[in-house]
C-alpha positions as CSV (number, residue, x, y, z in Angstrom):
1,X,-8.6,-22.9,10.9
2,X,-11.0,-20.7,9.0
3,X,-12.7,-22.3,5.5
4,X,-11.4,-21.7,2.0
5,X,-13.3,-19.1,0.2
6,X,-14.8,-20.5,-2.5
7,X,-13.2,-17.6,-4.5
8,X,-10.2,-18.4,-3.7
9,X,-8.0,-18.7,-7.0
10,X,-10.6,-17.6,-9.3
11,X,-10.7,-14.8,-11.6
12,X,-13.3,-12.3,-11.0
13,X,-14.1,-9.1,-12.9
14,X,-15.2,-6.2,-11.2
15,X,-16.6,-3.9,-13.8
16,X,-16.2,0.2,-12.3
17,X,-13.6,-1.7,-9.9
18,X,-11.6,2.2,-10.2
19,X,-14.6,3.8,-8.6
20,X,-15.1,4.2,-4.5
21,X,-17.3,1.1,-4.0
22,X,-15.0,-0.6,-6.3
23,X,-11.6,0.1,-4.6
24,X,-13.1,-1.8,-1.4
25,X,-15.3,-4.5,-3.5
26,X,-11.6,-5.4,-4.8
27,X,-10.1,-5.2,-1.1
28,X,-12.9,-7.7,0.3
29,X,-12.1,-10.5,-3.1
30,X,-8.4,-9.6,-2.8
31,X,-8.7,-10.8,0.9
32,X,-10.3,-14.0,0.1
33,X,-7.5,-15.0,-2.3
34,X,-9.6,-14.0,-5.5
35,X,-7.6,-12.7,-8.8
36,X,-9.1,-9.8,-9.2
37,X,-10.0,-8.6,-12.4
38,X,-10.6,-4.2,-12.2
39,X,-12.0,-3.5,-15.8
40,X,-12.9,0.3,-15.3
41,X,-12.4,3.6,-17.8
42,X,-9.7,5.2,-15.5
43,X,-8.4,1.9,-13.9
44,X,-5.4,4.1,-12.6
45,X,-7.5,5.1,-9.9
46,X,-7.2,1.1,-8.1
47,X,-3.2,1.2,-8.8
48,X,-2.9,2.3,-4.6
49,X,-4.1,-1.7,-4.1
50,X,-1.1,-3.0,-5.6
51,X,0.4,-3.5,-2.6
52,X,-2.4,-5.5,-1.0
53,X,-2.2,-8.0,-3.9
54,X,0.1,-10.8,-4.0
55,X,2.2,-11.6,-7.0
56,X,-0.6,-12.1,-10.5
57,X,-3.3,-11.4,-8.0
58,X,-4.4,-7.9,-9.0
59,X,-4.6,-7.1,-13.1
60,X,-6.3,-4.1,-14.6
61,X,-8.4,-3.6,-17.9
62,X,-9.2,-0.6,-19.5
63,X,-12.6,-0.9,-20.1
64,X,-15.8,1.3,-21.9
65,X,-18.6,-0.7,-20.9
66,X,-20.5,0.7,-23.6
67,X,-18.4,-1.0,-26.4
68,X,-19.3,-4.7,-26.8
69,X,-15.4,-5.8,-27.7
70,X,-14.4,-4.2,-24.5
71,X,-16.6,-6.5,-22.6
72,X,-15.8,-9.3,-24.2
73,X,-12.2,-8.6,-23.7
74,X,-12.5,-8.1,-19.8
75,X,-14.7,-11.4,-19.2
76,X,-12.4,-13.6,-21.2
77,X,-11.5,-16.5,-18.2
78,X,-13.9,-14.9,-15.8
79,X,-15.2,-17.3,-13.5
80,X,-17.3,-14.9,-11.6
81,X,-18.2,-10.7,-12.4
82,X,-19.4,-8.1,-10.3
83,X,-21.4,-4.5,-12.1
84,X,-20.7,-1.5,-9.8
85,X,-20.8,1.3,-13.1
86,X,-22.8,4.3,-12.1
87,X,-23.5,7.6,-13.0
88,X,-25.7,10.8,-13.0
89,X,-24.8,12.6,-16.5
90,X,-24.9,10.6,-19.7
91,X,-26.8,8.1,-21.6
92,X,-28.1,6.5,-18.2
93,X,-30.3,4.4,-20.1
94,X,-27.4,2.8,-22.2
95,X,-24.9,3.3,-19.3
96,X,-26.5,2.2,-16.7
97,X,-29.2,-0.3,-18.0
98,X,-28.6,-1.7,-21.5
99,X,-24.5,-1.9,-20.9
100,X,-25.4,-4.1,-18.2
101,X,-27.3,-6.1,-19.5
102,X,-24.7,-7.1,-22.4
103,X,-22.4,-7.6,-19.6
104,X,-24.3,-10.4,-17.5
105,X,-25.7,-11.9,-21.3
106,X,-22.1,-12.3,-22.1
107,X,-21.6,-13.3,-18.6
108,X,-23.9,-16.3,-18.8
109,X,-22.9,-17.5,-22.5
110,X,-19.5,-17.5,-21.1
111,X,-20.3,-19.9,-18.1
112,X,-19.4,-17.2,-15.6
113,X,-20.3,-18.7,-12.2
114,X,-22.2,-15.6,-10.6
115,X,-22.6,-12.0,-10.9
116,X,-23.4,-9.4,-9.0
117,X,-25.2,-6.4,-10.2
118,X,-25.4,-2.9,-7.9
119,X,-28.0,-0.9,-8.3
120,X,-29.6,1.2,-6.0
121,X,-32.7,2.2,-3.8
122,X,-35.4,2.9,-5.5
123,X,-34.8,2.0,-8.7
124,X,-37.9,2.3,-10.8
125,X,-37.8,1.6,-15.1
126,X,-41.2,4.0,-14.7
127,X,-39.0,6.6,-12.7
128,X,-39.2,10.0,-14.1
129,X,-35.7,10.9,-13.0
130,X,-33.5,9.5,-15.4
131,X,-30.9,7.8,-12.8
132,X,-34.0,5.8,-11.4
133,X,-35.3,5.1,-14.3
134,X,-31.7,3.7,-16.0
135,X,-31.0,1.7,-13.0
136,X,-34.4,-0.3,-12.8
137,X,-34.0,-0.5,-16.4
138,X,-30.4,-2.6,-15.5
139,X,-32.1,-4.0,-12.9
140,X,-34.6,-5.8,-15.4
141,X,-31.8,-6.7,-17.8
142,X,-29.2,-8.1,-16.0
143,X,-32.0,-10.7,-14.5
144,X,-33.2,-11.1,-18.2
145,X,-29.5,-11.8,-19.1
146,X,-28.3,-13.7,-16.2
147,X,-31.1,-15.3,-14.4
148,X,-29.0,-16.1,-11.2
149,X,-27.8,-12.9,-10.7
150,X,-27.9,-11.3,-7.7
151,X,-29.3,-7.2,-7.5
152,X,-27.4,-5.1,-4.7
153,X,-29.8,-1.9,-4.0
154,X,-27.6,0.2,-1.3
155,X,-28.7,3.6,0.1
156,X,-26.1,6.6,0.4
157,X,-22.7,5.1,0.4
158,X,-20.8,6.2,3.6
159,X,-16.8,5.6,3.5
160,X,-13.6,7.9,5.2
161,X,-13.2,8.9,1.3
162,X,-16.0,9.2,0.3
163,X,-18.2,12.2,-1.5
164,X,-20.6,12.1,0.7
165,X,-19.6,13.3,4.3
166,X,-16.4,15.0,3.2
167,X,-18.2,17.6,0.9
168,X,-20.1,18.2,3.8
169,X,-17.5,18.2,6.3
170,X,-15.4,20.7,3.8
171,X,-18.9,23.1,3.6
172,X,-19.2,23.1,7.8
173,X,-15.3,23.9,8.0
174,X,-16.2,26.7,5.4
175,X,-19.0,28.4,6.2
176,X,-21.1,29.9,9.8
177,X,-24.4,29.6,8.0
178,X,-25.5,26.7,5.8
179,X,-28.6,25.7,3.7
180,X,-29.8,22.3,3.8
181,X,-31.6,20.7,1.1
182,X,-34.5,18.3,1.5
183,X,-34.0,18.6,5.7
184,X,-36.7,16.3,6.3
185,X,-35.3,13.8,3.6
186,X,-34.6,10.1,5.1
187,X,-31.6,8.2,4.3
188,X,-30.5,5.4,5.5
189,X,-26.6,5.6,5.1
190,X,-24.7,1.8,4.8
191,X,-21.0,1.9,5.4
192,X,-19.0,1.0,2.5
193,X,-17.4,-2.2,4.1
194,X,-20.2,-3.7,4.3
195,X,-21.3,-3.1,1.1
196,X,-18.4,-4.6,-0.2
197,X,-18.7,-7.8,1.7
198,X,-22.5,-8.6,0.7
199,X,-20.8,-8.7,-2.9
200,X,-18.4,-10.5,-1.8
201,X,-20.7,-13.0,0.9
202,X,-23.3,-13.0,-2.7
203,X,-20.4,-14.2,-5.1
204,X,-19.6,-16.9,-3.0
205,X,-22.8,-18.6,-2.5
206,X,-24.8,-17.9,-6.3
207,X,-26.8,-20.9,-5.5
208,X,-28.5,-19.0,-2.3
209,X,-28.1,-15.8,-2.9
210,X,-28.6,-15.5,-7.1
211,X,-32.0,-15.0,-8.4
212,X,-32.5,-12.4,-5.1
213,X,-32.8,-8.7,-4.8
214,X,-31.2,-6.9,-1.4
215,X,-32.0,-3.6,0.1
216,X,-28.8,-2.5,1.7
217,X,-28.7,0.1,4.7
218,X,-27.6,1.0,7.9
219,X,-28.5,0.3,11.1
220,X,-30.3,4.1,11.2
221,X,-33.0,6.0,9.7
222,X,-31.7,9.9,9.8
223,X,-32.9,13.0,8.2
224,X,-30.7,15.4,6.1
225,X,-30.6,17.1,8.7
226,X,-29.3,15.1,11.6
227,X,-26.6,14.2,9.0
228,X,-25.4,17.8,8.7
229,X,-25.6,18.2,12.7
230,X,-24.0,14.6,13.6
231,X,-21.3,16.1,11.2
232,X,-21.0,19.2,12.8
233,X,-20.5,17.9,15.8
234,X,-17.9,15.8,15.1
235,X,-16.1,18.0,13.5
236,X,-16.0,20.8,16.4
237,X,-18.2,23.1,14.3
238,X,-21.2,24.9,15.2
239,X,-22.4,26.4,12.1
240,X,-26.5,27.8,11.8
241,X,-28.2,25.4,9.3
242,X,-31.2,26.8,7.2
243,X,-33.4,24.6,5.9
244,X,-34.3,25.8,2.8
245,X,-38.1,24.9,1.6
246,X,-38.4,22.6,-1.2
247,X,-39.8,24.9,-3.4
248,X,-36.6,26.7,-3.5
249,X,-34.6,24.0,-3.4
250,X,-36.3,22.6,-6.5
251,X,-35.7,26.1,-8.2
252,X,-32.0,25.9,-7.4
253,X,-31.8,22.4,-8.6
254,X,-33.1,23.1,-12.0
255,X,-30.6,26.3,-12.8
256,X,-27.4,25.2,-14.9
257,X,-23.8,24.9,-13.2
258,X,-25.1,23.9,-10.0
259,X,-24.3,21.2,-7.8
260,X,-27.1,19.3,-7.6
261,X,-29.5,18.3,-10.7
262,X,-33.3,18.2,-11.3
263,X,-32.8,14.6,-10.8
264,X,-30.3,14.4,-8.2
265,X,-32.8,16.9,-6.3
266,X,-36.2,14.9,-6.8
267,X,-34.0,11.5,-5.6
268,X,-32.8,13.3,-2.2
269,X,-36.8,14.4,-1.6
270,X,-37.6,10.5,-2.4
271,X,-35.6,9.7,0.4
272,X,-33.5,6.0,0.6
273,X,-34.7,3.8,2.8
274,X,-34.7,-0.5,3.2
275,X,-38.3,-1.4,2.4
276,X,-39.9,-3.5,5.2
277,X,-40.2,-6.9,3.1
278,X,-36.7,-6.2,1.3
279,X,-34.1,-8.7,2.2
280,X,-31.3,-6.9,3.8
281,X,-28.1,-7.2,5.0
282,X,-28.9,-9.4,7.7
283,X,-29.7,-12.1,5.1
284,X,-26.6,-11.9,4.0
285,X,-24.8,-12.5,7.5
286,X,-23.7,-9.1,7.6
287,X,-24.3,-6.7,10.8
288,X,-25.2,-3.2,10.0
289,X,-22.4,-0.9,11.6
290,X,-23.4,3.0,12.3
291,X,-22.1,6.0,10.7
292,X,-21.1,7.1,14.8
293,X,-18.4,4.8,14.6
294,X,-16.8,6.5,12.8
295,X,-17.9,9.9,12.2
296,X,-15.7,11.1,15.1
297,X,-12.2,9.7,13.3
298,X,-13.4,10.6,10.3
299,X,-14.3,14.5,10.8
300,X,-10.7,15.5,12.8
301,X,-9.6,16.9,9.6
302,X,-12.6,19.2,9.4
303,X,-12.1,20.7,13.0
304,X,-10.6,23.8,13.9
305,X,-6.3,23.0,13.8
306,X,-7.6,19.3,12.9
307,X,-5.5,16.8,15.5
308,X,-3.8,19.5,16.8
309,X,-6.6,20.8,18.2
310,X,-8.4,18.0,20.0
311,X,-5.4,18.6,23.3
312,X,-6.4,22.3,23.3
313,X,-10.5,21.3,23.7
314,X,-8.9,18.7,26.7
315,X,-7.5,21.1,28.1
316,X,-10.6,23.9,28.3
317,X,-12.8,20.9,29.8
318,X,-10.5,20.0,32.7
319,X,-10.1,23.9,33.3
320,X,-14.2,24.1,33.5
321,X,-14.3,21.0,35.3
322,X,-11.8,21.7,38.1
């Protein structure tokens, strides 16, 4: 018989718990018997978990994390709280780095246990681009605030709903002949379960794990664009992808109603990958898993007739084959 969590009955608040991180952050506490606290603008977005929740498990709080009674509000009888708030448009600098750092200060006055901050790869407070720069900027404050917190930096988030691989699997299913931006560009993408589980493998053990920064990625290095061909591929599709030269691609990024920003532009050329000294997921006890397991399930929607198609390809390979 396995060990008790150590969450087990308590109350934790996962502030941005309505956002795609957050809906599987809350899945991995739900599952070791926390009470789950989802404090989030739109906390609508989480109501789908109901069901996974037993009775008084699961509550939701509408919460601005940039108004101080709201925060207040939400950690009232938190025992532990998790920061997953994000964004690319905005005060970044309130949003993503002062906020937070009310958040773990009123953490710690309010004897909350642990805390978990994400963050991201290659955070930087000296960062030009103002998403790096807000995020080191929480980074800073939420240790400053909460001394025995513990920083989650993940790459690209890769999840079967995420906004990641689906806009790209939507664009292949679209179109014979694509641009790619920043080709040459290395990610390294982590799988959303596991992300989800070094918050939840942190929150349990604050005394080993708080005070620490992690680098969270997957098991590979890939390019741009050996993302665009793995997905591709798995999808069915065999579409001509141009890479487009970063001059260009910079151009692009900085005309209005695009979609992709100045910043979001200079972050992809950056690149996202685990630092060599960084502590990683390993540390944690977690074991990378690879976006090919799952690419294949993921992409059927994207191919030609989706499921419906897969017999027909069967067919035409034992018919070249016999």
């Amino acid at each position: 018989m396995s060990k008790p969590s150590t969450l087990s009955g308590a109350v934790v608040t996962v502030f941005g718990g309505g956002g795609f991180i957050g809906n599987y952050v809350v899945q991995a506490l739900l599952a070791r018997g926390a009470r789950v606290r989802v404090a989030s603008r739109k906390p609508e977005t989480s109501w789908p978990l109901k069901p996974l929740a037993n009775l008084g498990q699961l509550q939701f709080a509408r919460c601005d994390i940039t108004r101080t009674e709201h925060i207040t509000k939400a950690l009232t009888g938190t025992d532990y709280a998790v920061n997953l708030v994000g964004a690319f448009s905005g005060d970044l600098n309130h949003l993503m780095g002062e906020a937070p750092g009310q958040i773990a200060a009123q953490a710690a006055s309010n004897g909350v246990r642990g805390f978990v901050h994400v963050s991201a790869i290659g955070a930087d407070e000296s960062s030009p681009t103002a998403y790096a720069k807000g995020k080191g900027l929480g980074e800073r404050l939420v240790m400053e605030g909460f001394e025995n917190a513990t920083v989650l930096r993940p790459s690209i988030v890769f999840g079967k709903d995420d906004n990641f691989l689906n806009m790209f699997g939507g664009l292949i299913e679209m179109a014979p002949v694509l641009p790619v931006f920043g080709s040459d560009a290395k990610l390294q993408p982590v799988f959303v379960d596991d992300v989800a589980e070094a918050v939840a493998f942190a929150l349990e053990d604050p005394a080993t794990h708080g005070g620490k920064t992690f680098e969270l990625g997957g098991p590979e290095v890939l390019t741009m664009m050996d993302i665009n061909t793995r997905i591709a591929a798995a999808a069915g599709r065999d579409p001509k992808f141009i890479a487009l030269p970063d001059a260009l691609s910079g151009l692009f990024a900085a005309l209005p109603l695009t979609p992709m920003s100045r910043d979001q532009w200079a972050l992809l050329k950056a690149g996202s990958v685990v630092t060599d000294d960084a502590n990683t997921l390993a540390d944690l006890g977690i074991g990378a898993r690879p976006l090919s397991l799952f690419l294949g399930k993921w992409m059927t929607r994207y191919r030609k007739f989706g499921r419906f198609g897969l017999a027909n390809e069967r067919n035409k390979r034992c018919v070249s084959n016999s």
